[in-house]
C-alpha positions in Angstrom: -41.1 3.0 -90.4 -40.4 5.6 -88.1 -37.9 5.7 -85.6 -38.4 4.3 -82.0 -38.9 6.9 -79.3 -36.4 5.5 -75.9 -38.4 4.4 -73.3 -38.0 7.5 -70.6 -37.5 6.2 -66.9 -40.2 7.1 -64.6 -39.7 10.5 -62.4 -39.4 8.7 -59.3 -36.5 6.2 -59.9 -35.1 9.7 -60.8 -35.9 11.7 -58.0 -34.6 8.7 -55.6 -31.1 8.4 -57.2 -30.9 11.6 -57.1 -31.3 12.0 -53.1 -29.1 9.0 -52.9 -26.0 10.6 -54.4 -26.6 14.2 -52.4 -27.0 11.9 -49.2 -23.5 10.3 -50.3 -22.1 13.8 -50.7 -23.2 14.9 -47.4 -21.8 11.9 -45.9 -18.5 12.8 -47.8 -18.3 16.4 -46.8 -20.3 16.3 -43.7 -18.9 19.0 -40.5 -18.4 17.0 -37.2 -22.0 17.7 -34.8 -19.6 18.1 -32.1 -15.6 18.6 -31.8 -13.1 16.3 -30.7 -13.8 15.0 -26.8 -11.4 16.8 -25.1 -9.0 15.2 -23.3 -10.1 14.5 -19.4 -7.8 16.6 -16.5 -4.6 14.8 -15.2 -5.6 13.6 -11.6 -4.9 15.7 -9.1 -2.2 14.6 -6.6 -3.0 14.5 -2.7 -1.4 17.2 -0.5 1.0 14.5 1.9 0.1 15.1 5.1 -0.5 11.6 7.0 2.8 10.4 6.2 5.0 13.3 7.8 2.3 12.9 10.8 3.5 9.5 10.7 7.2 10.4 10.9 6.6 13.0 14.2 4.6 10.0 15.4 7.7 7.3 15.7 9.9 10.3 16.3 7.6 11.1 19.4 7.1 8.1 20.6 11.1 7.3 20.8 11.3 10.4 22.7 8.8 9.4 24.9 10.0 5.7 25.5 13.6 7.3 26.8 11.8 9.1 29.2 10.1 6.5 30.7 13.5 4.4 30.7 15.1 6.9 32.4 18.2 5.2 32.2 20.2 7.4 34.3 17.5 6.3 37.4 19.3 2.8 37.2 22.6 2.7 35.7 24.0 6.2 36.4 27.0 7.3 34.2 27.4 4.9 32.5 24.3 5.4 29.9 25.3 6.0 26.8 25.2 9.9 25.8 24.3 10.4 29.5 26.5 14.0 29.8 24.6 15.4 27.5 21.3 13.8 27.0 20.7 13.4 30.8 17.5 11.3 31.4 16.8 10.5 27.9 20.3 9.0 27.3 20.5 5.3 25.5 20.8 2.1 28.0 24.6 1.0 28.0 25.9 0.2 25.0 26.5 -3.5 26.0 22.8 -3.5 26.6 21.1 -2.0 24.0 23.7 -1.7 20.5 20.8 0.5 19.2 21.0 3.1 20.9 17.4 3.0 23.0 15.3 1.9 25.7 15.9 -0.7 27.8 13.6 -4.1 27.0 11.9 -3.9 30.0 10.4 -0.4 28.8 9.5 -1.2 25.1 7.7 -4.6 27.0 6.0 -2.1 29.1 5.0 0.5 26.5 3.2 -2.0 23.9 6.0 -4.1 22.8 4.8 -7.3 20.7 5.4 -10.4 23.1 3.7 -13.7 22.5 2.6 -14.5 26.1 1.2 -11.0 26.1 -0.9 -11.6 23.3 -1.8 -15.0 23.5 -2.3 -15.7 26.8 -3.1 -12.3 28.4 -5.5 -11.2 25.2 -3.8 -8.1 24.7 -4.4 -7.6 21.0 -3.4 -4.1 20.9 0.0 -4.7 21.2 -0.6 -6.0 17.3 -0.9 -2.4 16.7 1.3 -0.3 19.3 4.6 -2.5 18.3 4.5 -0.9 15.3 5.2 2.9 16.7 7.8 1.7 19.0 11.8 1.3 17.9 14.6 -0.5 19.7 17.3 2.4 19.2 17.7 5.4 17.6 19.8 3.5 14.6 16.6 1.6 14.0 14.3 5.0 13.7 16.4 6.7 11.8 16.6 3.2 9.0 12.9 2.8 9.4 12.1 6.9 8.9 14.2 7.3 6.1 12.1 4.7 4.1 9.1 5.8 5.0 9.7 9.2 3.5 11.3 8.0 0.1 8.6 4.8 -0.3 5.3 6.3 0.9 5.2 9.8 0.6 5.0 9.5 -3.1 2.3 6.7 -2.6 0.0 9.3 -0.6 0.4 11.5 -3.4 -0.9 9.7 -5.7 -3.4 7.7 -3.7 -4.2 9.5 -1.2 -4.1 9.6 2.9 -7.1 7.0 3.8 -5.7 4.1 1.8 -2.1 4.9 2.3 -3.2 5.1 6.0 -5.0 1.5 5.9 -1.9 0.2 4.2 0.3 0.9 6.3 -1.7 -0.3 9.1 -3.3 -2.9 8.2 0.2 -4.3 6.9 1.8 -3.7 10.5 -0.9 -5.8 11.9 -0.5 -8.6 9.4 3.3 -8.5 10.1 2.8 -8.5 13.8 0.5 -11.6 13.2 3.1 -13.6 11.2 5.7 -12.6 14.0 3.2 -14.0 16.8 2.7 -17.4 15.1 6.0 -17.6 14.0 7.5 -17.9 17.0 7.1 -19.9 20.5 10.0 -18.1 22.7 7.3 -16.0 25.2 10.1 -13.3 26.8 11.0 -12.4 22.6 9.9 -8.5 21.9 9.5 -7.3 18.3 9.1 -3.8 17.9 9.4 -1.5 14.9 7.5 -0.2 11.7 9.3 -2.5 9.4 6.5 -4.8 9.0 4.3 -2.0 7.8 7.1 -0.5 5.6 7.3 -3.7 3.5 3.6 -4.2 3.3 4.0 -0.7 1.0 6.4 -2.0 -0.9 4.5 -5.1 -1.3 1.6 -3.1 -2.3 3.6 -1.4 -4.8 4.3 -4.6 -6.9 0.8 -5.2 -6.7 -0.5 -1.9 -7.5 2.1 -2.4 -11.0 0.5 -5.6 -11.7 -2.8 -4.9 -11.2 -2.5 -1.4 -13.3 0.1 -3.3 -16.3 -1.7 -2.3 -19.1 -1.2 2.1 -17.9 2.6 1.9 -17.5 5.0 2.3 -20.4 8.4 0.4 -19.3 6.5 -1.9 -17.9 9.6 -4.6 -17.4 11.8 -1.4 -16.0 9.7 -0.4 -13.3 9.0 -4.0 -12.1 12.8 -5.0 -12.2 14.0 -2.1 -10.4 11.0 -2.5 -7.7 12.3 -6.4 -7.2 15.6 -5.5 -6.9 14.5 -3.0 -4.3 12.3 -5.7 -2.2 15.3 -8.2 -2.6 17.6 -5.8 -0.9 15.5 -5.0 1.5 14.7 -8.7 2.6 18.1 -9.4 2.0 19.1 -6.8 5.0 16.4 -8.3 7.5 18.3 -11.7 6.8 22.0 -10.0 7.3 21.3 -7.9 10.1 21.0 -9.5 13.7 18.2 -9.7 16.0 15.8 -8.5 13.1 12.2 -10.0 12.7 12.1 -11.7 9.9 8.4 -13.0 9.7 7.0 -9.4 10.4 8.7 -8.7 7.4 7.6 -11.5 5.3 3.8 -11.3 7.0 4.1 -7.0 6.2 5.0 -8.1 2.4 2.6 -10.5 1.7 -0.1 -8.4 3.4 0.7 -5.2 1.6 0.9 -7.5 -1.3 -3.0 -8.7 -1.8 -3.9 -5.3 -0.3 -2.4 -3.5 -3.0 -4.4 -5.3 -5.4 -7.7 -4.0 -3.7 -6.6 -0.6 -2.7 -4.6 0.7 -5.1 -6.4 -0.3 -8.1 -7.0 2.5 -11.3 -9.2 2.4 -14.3 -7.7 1.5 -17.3 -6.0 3.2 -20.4 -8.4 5.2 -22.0 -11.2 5.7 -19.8 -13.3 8.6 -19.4 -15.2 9.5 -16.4 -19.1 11.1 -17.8 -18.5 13.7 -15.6 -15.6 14.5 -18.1 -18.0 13.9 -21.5 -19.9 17.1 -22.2 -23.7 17.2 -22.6 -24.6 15.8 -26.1 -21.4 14.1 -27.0 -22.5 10.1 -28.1 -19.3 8.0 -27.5 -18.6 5.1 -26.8 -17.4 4.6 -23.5 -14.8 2.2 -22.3 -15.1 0.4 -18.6 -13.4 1.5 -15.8 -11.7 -1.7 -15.2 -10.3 -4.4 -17.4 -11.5 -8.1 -16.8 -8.3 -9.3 -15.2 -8.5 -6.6 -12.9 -11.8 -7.1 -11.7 -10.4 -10.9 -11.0 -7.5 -9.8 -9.5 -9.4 -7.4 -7.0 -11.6 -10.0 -5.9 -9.4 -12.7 -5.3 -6.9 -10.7 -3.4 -10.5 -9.6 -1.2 -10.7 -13.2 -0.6 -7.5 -14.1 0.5 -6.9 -11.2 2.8 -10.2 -11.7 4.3 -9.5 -15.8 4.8 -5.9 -15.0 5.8 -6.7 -12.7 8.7 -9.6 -14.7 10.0 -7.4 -17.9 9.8 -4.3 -16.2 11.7 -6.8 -14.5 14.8 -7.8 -18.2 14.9 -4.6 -19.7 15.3 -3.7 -16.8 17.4 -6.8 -18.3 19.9 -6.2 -21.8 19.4 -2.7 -21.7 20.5 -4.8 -19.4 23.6 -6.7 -22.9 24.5 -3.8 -25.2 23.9 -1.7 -23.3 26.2 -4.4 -23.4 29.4 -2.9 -26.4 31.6 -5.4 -29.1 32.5 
């Protein structure tokens, strides 16, 4: 008997394992469509201006609250300075430690006083305390924080939210100082309320952003240890207003979280992707920040309508029947 022939395998089976293992090899040695995504441009940082505006601002308006004192008008020689600073010298030292205006003047020029703002309705005074300074000691404390806490937070952030901060953080601290006390002839005056809202919004703005910084634990220790100072002063020092420093804090606090919030690690803007590139792209904001945004909204929103509230409750309660 002869010899069996092999049973050949049909020319297609061939011709598809054939494309199967060049497809494999082109998957092996295949050349990127596109190159590697560059990396996106480092934010640009703000040019400071609002915060040195700022600065000549309370400056300013000191100068211009010892010339409507005129302390030389009443008291003669014996205001402080007064040989050579002649009518903007300081009210007598026994009067004013601070080195200022007299209280009558800071009362007249927007000073925060309850009965003012209670009874009379004059809520501005919410927002003109917060330019006006006791004595030139108290400027010159208040300035010098200013420049070394916000002018690296415009910077980064820029003027508008830096600017709302700021103000938005005085009011809340003039609010807390309004309710917190009951003594109508007490005037607060100063910026301090504002400058701990931005160092309230600074712990925020590292909580809210955790996942971008690299010594995380570093930067949050040295910022409490900051804040604790800080607090720590308002309690030491005399005739300080402690509640427009607590009701700055807290407000800077929850506004940080809305304000100063940034995308997360890795993001990409498309305006950064060029055309054709297929990636896929992360979102701008993690989960817990998109919680921590909106319940910060909530409770500055519920907070301020609850204190302008109180603020007119107090308004009726005080009308005699």
């Amino acid at each position: 008997m002869g010899k069996q022939a092999k049973a050949s395998q049909p020319s297609s089976f061939l011709d598809l394992e054939k494309a199967h293992h060049l497809n494999q090899q082109k998957q092996y040695y295949a050349i990127p469509k596109h190159p590697p995504l560059p990396p996106p441009p480092a934010p640009e940082q703000w040019f400071p201006w609002l915060i040195p505006l700022i600065f000549v601002a309370n400056v300013s308006v000191f100068v211009y609250s010892l010339y409507v004192n005129d302390c030389p008008s009443r008291n003669g020689d014996s205001c402080t300075l007064y040989p050579f600073l002649g009518r903007f010298s300081f009210e007598p030292f026994n009067d004013n430690p601070m080195l200022g205006p007299s209280i009558t003047t800071l009362e007249q020029l927007g000073g925060l006083e309850r009965k003012s703002v209670v009874e009379d309705s004059e809520a501005w005074r919410l927002v003109s305390c917060i330019w006006l300074h006791a004595g030139a000691l108290h400027l010159a404390s208040n300035m010098l924080s200013l420049i070394v806490v916000a002018i690296s937070l415009e910077q980064e952030f820029g003027f508008l939210k830096i600017g709302s901060l700021y103000v938005l953080s005085g009011v809340g601290g003039s609010l807390r100082s309004i309710l917190s006390t009951y003594n109508d002839s007490k005037i607060s005056v100063g910026a301090s309320g504002a400058l701990f809202g931005l160092l309230g919004a600074m712990l925020s703005e590292l909580i809210i952003n955790w996942t971008i910084y690299v010594n995380k634990c570093t930067a949050l220790s040295t910022l409490m240890v900051v804040v604790a100072l800080n607090m720590a002063m308002g309690i030491l020092i005399p005739h300080v207003d402690n509640s427009a420093h607590i009701g700055g804090f807290v407000t800077g606090f929850f506004l940080g979280f809305v304000l100063l919030i940034r995308p997360q690690y890795g993001y990409v803007s498309r305006r950064y992707i060029p055309a054709g590139y297929d990636i896929k792209k992360k979102a701008k904001y993690k989960a817990y920040q998109y919680v921590l945004w909106a319940v910060a909204f909530l409770v500055l929103i519920a907070g301020f309508h609850m204190s302008f509230k109180k603020v007119y409750e107090d308004k009726v309660m005080d009308i005699p029947i």
